[in-house]
N, C-alpha and C positions, 0 to 999 in steps of 0.2 A: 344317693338315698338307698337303703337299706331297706330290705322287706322283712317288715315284721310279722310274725305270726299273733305275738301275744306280748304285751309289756304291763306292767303294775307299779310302785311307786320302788319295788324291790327287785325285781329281773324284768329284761327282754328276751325273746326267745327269735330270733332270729335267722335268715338265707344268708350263709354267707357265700358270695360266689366268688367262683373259678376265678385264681390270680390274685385275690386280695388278700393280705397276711390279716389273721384273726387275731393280732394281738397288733398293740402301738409300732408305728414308724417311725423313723426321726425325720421321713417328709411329709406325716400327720397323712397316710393313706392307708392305713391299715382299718380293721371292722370297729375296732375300740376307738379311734379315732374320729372316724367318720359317724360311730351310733353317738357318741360322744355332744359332736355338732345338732344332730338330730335331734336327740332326745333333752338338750342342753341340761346334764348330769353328768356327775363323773359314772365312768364304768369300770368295774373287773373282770378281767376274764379270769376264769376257773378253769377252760379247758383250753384245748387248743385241736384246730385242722390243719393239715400242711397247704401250705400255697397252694398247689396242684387238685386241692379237695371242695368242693362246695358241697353248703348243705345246712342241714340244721345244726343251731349252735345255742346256748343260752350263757346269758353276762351276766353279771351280777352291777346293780345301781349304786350298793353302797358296801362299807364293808364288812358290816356284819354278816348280810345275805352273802356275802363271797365267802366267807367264814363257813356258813350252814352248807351252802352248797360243798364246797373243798372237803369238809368232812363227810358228807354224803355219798363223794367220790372216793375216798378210801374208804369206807365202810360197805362198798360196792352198794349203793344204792340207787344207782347212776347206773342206765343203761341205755347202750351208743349200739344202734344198729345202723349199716351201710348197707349198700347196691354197689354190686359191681361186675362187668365183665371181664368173663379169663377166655387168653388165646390158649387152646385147647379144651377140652371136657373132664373136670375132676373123676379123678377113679372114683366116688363114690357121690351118691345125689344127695347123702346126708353125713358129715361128721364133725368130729372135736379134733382140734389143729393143737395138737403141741410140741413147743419147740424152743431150745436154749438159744436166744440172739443176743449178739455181741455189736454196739454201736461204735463204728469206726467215724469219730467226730469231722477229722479232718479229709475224707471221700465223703462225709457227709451221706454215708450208706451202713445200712443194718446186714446181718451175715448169720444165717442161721449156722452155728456150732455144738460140736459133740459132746462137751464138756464143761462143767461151772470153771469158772475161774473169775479172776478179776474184771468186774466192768462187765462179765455177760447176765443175762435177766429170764426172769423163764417168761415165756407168751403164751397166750392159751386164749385160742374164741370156736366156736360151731359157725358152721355155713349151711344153708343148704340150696339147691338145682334151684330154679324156680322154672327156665325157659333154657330150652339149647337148640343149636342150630347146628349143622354139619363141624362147623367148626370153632363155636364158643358160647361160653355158657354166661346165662345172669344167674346170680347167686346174690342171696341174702346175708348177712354175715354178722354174729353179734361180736361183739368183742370180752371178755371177761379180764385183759388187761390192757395196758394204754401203750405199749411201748411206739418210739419212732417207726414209721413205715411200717410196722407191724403187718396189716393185712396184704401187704403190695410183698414183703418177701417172703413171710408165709406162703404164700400161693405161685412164687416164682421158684419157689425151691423144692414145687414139687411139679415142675414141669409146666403149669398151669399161670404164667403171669398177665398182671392186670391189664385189658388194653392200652395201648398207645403208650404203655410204662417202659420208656427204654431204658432207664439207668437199670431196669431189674429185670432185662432179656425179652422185652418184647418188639416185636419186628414190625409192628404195626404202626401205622406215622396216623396217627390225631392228632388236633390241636389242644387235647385235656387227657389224661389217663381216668379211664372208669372208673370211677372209685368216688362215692357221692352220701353222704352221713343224710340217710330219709327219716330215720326216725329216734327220739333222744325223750327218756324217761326216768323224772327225777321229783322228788321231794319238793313242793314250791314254798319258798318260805312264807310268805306271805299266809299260806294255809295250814301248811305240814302235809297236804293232800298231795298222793304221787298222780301226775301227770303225764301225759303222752304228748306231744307235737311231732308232726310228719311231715313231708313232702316230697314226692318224686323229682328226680331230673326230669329234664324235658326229653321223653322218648324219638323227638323228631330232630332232634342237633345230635350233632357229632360230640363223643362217640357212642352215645345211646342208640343210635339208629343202624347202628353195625349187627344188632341181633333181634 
């Protein structure tokens, strides 16, 4: 079972947690799968979290709503803020991240690079401090574009990576990397009214409880 925040005959706005892939499986374990059963409707997803991410998410029931939504998102009317902890303290307690990334499909990892060319995308979001400890920081994080791993090499490429994120230089062994979607606001079809839905990680599990 799936926790809902908010469902209507047109979206769910739902937790997806740590480890479950947010789109279909072919051993029917994924969040579209599973809300699927639940809510006994077909679902789409619109966006997507990486395995490694929980948090808030919203599906669409049918597919026009997936339609209004999808455009929404490129129309940037969609916006995705995250929490996360970085090993180390950002040189600055507030700024705008940008950066040319190049997706190498087959490592299955993102690479911040000096130059447009084929296949690379520009990324662009603001963070700022929220809480720091001698040696790592929670940060807030909007996003203003979607790419893969975005905010995990963004913030590893300037010294600053996400905890327990080893594929992108962090030394820290968790069982999840920091990095958690609290708050997601978007046009509701159902209304046309923009919305907000939030939720924290649980600050007493790992690795929330490292700062």
């Amino acid at each position: 079972m799936l926790e809902i925040l908010y469902s209507d005959s047109n979206i769910a706005v739902i937790i997806k947690p740590v480890g479950i892939s947010s789109e279909h499986t072919d051993n029917n374990s994924g969040a579209v799968d599973i809300l699927k059963e639940q809510l006994n409707t077909e679902v789409y997803p619109v966006h997507r979290l990486d395995l490694t991410t929980g948090g808030v998410m919203v599906y669409a029931l049918n597919k026009k709503s997936a339609g209004y939504l999808s455009k929404a998102i490129e129309e940037k009317r969609v916006v995705k803020q995250y929490l996360a902890i970085t090993d180390g303290i950002p040189s600055e307690d507030k700024a705008v991240l940008k950066d040319l990334l190049y997706r190498d499909r087959q490592k299955n990892k993102t690479f911040v690079v000096k130059r447009m060319r084929k296949g690379v995308k520009d990324a662009e979001c603001e963070y700022e401090v929220i809480k720091k400890s001698e040696s790592r920081a929670l940060i807030k994080v909007r996003l203003f574009t979607g790419r893969t791993h975005q905010i995990r090499v963004q913030f590893a490429s300037r010294k600053t990576p996400l905890t327990g994120d080893g594929k992108y230089s962090s030394r820290t062994n968790t069982n999840s990397i920091a990095l958690w979607s609290y708050a997601l606001t978007f046009p509701n079809p159902s209304n046309g009214k923009t919305e907000t839905y939030s939720k924290e990680p649980d600050f007493s599990k790992s690795p929330w409880n490292l700062i």
